[in-house]
N, C-alpha and C positions, 0 to 999 in steps of 0.2 A: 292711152285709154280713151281718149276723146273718141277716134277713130271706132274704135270696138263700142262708146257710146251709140255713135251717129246708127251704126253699122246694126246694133240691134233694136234702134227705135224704129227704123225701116222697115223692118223685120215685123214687127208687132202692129207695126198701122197696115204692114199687108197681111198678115192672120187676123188683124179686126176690120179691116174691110171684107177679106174673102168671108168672114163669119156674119158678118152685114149680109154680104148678098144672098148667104146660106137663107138665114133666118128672114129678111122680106123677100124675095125672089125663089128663093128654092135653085140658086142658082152659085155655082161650087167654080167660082174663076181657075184655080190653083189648078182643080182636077181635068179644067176644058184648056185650059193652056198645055198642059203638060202628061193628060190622063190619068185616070181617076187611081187606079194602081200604079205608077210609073214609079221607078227608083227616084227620078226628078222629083215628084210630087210626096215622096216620102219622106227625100232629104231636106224641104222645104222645111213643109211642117215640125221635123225635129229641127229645124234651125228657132224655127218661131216657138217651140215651147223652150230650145235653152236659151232664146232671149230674153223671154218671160221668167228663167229662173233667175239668168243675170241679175234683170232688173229686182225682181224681188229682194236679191240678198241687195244689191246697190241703197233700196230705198228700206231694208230694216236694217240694215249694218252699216252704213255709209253714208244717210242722207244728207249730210252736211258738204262729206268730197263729194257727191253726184251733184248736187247743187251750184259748188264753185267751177267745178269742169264743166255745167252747161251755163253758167252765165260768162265763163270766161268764151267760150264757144260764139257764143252768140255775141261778144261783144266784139267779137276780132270778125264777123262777119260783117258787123255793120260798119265797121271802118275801114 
């Protein structure tokens, strides 16, 4: 699970950056890397909304196991 952790918080700081640069830029990274309709640029985006669901059910059904998986995460980083 850690793994599928990591895997969808990466996922969601690149849907809320690409959505940053939407809303001050007017500038769509996802859609200029990959074009604006592209199968790539679709699969993306449904990756980043079911990480957003993950996380949602992780942190109202789970918050306590989502909690000890990232501080065990983080703590086997720093050592």
């Amino acid at each position: 699970m850690k793994v599928l952790d990591i895997v969808t918080t990466v996922l969601l700081l690149v849907g809320a950056l690409n959505w940053g640069l939407v809303g001050f830029f007017g500038f769509n990274l996802v859609g200029a890397l990959f074009g604006e309709v592209s199968m790539v640029s679709r699969i993306i985006y449904a990756l980043v909304g079911l990480s957003a669901l993950y996380e949602i059910g992780c942190f109202t059904f789970g918050l306590k196991e989502t909690q000890h998986r990232w501080c065990d995460t983080l703590a086997a980083i720093k050592h």
